[in-house]
Structures are given as C-alpha cells and as structure tokens.
KEDRENSE-450965 format. One record per residue: x, y, z of N, C-alpha, C, O in turn; residue number from 1. Coordinates in nm, 4 decimals, decimal comma. Atoms other than C-alpha are relative to their C-alpha. Layout:
residues N
+----------+----------+----------+----------+----------+----------+----------+----------+----------+----------+----------+----------+-----+
!      nxx !      nyy !      nzz !     caxx !     cayy !     cazz !      cxx !      cyy !      czz !      oxx !      oyy !      ozz !  nr !
+----------+----------+----------+----------+----------+----------+----------+----------+----------+----------+----------+----------+-----+
!        X !        Y !        Z !        X !        Y !        Z !        X !        Y !        Z !        X !        Y !        Z ! NUM !
...
+----------+----------+----------+----------+----------+----------+----------+----------+----------+----------+----------+----------+-----+
This chain:
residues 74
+----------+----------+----------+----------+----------+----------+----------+----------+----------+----------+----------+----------+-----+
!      nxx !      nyy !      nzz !     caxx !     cayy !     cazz !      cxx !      cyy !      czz !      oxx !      oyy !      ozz !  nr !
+----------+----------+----------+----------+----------+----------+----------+----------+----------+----------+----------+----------+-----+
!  -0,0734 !   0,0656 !  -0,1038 ! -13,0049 !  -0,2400 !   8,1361 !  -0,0709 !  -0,1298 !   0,0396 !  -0,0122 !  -0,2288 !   0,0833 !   1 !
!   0,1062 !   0,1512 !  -0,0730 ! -13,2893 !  -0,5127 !   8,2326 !   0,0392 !  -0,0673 !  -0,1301 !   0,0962 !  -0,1740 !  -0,1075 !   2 !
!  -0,0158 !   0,1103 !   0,0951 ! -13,2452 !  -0,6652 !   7,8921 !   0,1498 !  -0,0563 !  -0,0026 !   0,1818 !  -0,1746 !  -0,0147 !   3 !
!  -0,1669 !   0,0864 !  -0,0109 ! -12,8330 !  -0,6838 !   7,9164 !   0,0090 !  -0,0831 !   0,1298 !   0,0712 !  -0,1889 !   0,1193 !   4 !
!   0,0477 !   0,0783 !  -0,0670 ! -12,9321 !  -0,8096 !   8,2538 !  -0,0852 !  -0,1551 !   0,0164 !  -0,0740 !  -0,2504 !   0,0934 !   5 !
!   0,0491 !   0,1494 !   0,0605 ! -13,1308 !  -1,0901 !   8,1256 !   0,0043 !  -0,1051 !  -0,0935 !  -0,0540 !  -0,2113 !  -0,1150 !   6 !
!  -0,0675 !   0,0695 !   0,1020 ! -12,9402 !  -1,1749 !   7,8674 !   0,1047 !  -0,1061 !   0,0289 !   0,1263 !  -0,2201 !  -0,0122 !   7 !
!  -0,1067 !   0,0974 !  -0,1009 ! -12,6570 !  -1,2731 !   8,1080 !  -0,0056 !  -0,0772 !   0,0821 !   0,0753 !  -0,1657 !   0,1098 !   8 !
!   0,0018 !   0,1043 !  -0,0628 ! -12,8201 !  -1,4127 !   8,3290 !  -0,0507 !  -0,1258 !  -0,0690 !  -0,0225 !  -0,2349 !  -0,0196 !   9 !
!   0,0109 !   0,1196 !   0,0834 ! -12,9541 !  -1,6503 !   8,0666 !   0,0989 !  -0,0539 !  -0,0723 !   0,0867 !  -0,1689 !  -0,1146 !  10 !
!  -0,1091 !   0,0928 !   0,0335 ! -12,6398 !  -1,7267 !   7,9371 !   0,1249 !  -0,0839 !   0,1080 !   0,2109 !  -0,1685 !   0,0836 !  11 !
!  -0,0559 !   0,0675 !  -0,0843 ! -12,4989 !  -1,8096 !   8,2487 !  -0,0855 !  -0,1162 !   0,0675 !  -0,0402 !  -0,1847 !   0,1592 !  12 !
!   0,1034 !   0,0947 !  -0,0543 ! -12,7814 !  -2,0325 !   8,3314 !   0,0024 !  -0,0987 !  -0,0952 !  -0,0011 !  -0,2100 !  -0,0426 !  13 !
!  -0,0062 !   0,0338 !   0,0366 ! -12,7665 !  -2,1682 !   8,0357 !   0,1699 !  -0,0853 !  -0,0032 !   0,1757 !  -0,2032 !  -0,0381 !  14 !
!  -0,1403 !   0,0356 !  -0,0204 ! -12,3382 !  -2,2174 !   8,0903 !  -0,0178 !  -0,1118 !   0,1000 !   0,0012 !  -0,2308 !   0,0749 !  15 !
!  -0,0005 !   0,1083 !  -0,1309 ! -12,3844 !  -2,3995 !   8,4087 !  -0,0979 !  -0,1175 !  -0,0415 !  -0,0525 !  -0,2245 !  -0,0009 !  16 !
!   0,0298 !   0,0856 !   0,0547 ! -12,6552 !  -2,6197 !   8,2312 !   0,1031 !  -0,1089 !  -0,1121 !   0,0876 !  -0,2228 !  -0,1559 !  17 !
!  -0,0727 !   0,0324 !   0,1188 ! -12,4176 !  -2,7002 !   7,9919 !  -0,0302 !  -0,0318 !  -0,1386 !  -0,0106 !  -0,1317 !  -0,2078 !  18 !
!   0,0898 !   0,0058 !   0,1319 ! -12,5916 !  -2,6227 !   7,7004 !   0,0825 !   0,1109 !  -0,0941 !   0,0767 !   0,1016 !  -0,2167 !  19 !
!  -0,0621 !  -0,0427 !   0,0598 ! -12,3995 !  -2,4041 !   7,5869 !   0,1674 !   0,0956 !   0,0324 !   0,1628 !   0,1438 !   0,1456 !  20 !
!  -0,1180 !  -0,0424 !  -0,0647 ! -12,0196 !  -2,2431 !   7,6330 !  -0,0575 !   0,1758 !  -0,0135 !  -0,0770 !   0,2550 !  -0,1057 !  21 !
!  -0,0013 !  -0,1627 !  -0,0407 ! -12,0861 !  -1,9036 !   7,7934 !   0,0288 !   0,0988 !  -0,0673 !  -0,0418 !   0,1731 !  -0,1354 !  22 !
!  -0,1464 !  -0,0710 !   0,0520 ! -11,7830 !  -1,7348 !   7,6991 !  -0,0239 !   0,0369 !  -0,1249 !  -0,0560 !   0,1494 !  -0,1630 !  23 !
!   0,0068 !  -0,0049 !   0,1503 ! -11,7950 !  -1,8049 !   7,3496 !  -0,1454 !   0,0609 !  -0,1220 !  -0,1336 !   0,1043 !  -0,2366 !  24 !
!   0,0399 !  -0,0378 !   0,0631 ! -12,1332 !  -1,7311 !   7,2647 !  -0,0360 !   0,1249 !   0,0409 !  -0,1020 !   0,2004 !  -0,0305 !  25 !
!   0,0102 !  -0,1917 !  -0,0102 ! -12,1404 !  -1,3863 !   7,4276 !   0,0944 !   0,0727 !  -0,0762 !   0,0672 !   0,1737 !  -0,1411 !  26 !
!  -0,0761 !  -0,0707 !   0,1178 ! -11,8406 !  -1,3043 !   7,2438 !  -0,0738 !   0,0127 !  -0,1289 !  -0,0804 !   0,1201 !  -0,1887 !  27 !
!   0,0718 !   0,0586 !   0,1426 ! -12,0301 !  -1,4375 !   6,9385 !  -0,0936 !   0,1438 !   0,0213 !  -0,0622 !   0,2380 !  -0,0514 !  28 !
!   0,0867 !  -0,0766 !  -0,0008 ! -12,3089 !  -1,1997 !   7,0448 !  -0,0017 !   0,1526 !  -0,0370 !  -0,0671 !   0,2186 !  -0,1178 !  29 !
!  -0,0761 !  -0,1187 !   0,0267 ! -12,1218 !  -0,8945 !   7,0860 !   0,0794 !   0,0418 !  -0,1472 !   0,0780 !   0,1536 !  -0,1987 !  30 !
!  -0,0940 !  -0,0085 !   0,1714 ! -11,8964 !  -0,9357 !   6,7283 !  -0,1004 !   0,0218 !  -0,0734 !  -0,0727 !   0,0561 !  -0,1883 !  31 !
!   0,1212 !   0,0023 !   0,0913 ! -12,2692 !  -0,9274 !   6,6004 !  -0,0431 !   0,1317 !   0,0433 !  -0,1524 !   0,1391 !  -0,0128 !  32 !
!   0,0741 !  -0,1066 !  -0,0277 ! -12,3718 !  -0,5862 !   6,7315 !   0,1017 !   0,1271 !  -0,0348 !   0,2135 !   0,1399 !   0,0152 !  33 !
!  -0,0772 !  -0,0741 !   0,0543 ! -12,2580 !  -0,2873 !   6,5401 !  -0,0596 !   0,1400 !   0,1224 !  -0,1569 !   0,2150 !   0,1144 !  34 !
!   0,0477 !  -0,1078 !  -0,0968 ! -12,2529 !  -0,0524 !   6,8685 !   0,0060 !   0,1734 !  -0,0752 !  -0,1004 !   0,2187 !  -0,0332 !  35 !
!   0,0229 !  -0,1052 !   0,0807 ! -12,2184 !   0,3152 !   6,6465 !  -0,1531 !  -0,0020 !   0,0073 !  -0,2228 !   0,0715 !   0,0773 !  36 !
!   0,1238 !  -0,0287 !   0,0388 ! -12,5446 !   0,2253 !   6,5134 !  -0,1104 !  -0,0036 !   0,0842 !  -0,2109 !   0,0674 !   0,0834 !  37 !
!   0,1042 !   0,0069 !  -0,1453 ! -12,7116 !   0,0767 !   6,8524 !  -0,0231 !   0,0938 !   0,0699 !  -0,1308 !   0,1091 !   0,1274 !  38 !
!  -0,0281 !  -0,0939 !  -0,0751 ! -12,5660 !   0,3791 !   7,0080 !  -0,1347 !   0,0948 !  -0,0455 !  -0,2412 !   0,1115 !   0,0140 !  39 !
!   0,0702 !  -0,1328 !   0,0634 ! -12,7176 !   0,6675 !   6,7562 !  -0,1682 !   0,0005 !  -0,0555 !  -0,2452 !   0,0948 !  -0,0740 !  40 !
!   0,1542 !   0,0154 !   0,0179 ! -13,0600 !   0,4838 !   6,6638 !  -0,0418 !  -0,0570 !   0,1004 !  -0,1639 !  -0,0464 !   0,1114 !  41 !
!   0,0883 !   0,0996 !  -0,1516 ! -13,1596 !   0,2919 !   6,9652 !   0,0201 !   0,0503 !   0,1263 !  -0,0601 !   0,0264 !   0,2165 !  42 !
!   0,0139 !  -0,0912 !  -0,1301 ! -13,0561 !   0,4998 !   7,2378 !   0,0215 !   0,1460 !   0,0238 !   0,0264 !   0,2115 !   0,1279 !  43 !
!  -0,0211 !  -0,1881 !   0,0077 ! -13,0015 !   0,8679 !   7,1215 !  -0,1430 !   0,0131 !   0,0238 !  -0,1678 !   0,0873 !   0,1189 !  44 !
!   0,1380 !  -0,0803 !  -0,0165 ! -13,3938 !   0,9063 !   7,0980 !  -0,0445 !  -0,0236 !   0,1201 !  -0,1416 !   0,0371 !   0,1653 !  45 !
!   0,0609 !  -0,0170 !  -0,1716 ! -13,4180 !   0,7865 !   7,4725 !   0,0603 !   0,0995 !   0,0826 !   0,0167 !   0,1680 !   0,1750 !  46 !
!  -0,0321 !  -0,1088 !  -0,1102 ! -13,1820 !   0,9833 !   7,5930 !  -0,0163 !   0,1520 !  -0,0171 !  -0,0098 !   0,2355 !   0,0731 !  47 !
!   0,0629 !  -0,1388 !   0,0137 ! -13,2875 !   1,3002 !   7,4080 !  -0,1521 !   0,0144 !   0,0587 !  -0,2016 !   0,1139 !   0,1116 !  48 !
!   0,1702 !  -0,0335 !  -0,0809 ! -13,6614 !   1,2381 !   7,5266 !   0,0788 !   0,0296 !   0,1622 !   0,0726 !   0,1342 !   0,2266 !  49 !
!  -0,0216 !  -0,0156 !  -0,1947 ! -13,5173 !   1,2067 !   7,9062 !   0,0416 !   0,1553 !   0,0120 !   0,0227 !   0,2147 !   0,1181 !  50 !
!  -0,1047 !  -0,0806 !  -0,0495 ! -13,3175 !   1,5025 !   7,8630 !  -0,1187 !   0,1485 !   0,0128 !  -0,1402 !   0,2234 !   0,1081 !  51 !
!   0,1300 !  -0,0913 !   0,0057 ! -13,6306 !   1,7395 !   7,7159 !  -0,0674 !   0,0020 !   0,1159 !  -0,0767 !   0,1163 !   0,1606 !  52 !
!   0,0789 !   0,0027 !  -0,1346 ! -13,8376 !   1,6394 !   8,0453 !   0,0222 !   0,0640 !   0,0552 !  -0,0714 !   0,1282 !   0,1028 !  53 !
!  -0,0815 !  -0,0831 !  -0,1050 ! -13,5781 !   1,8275 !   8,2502 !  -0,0246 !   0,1157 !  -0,0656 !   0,0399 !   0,2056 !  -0,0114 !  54 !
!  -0,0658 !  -0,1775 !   0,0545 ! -13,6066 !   2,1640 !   8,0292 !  -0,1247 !   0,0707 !   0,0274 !  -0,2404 !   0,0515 !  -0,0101 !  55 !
!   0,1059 !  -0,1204 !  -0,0349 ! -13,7650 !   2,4701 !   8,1911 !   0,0018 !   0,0820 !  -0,1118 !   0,1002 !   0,1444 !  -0,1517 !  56 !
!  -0,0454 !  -0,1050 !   0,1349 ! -13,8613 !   2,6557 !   7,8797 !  -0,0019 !   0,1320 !   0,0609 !   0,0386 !   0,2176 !  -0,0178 !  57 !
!  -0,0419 !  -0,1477 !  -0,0321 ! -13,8537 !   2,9788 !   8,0827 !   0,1403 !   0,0374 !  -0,0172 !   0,1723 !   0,1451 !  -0,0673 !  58 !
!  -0,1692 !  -0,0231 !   0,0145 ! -13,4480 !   2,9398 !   8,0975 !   0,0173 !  -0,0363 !  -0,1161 !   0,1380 !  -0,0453 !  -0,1382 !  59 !
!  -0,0820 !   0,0082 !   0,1079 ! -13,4315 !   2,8606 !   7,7564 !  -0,0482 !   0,0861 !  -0,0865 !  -0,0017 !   0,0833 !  -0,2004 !  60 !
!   0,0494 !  -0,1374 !   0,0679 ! -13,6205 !   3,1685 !   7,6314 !   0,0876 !   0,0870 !   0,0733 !   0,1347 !   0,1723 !  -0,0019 !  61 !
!  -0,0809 !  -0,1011 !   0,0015 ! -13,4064 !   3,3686 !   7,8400 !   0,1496 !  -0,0299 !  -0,0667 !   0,2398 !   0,0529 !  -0,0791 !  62 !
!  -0,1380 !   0,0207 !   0,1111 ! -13,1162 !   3,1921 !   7,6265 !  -0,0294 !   0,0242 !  -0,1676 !   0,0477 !  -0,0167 !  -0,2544 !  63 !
!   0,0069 !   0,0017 !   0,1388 ! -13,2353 !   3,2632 !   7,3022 !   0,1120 !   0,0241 !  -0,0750 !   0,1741 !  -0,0567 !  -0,1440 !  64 !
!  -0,1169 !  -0,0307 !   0,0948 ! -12,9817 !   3,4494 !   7,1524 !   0,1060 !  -0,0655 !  -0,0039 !   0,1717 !  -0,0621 !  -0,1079 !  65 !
!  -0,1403 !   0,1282 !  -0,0175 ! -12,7012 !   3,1975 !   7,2505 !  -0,1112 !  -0,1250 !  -0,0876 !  -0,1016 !  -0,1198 !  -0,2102 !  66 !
!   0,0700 !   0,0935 !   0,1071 ! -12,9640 !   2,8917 !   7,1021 !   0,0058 !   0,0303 !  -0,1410 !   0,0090 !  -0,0603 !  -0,2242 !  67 !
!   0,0364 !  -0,0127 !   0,1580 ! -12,9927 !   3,0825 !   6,7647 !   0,1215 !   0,0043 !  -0,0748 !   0,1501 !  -0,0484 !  -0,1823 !  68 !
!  -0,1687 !   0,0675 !   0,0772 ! -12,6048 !   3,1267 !   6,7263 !  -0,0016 !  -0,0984 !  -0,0201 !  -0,0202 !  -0,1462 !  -0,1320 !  69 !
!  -0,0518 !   0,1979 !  -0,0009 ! -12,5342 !   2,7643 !   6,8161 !  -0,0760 !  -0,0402 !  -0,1057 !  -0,0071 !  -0,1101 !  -0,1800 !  70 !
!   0,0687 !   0,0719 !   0,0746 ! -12,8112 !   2,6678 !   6,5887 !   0,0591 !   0,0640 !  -0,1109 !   0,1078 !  -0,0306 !  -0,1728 !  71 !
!   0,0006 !  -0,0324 !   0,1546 ! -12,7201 !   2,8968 !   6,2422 !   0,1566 !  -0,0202 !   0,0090 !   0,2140 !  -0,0346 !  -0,0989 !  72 !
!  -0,1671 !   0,0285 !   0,0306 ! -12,3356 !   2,8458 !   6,3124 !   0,0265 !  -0,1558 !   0,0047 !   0,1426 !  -0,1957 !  -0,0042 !  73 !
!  -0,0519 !   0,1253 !   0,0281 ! -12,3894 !   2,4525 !   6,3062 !  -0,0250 !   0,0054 !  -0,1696 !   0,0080 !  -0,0901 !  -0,2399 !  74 !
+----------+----------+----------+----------+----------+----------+----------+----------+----------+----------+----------+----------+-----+
C-alpha cells in the first residue's frame, strides 16, 4: 500500500509539473503489470506468513482429522 501510495503521489506531482500526462502513463503502468502473477508470487507468501502468526496450534491439533481429509482429498 505505501508503494501504490507513492507511486501516485509521484505521478501526480509529476502531472501538475507537467512533465508528464498523469492519466496516460498510469494506464501505461497498469497494461504492464500482469496482476495473476503479482497476486500469487508477490503477495500470497505475505499473506500466508500473516495468516500462520494468528494459528494456535493447540486448535489445530484438536482439528486433525478434518486437516488430514482436506489435505489427502486435495
């Protein structure tokens, strides 16, 4: 979020300079980013670390037997 944050505000800083048309090269920016892949390599492993932090392994030993289905029936 701080980097899409500072991205914009540098292109709007840069817009009002008039250095460059805003508009056009954020579109430009975006047509260049294949979100699928940004999604599944660049932010799946943050949000699986965040998510681990939260896990009491006491409640997930008393889930075992539901974990080991889910896991041999994927």
């Amino acid at each position: 979020m701080t980097i899409a944050l500072a991205l914009s505000l540098t292109l709007l800083l840069a817009g009002t300079l008039g250095l460059v048309d805003a508009k056009e090269h954020a579109a430009e920016i975006l047509r260049g980013i294949d979100f699928n892949e940004t999604l599944f390599h660049g932010m799946l492993a943050f949000l699986l670390c965040a998510g681990a932090q939260h896990l009491d392994l006491n409640d997930l030993r008393s889930e075992t037997v539901a974990v080991l289905l889910l896991y041999c029936s994927w």
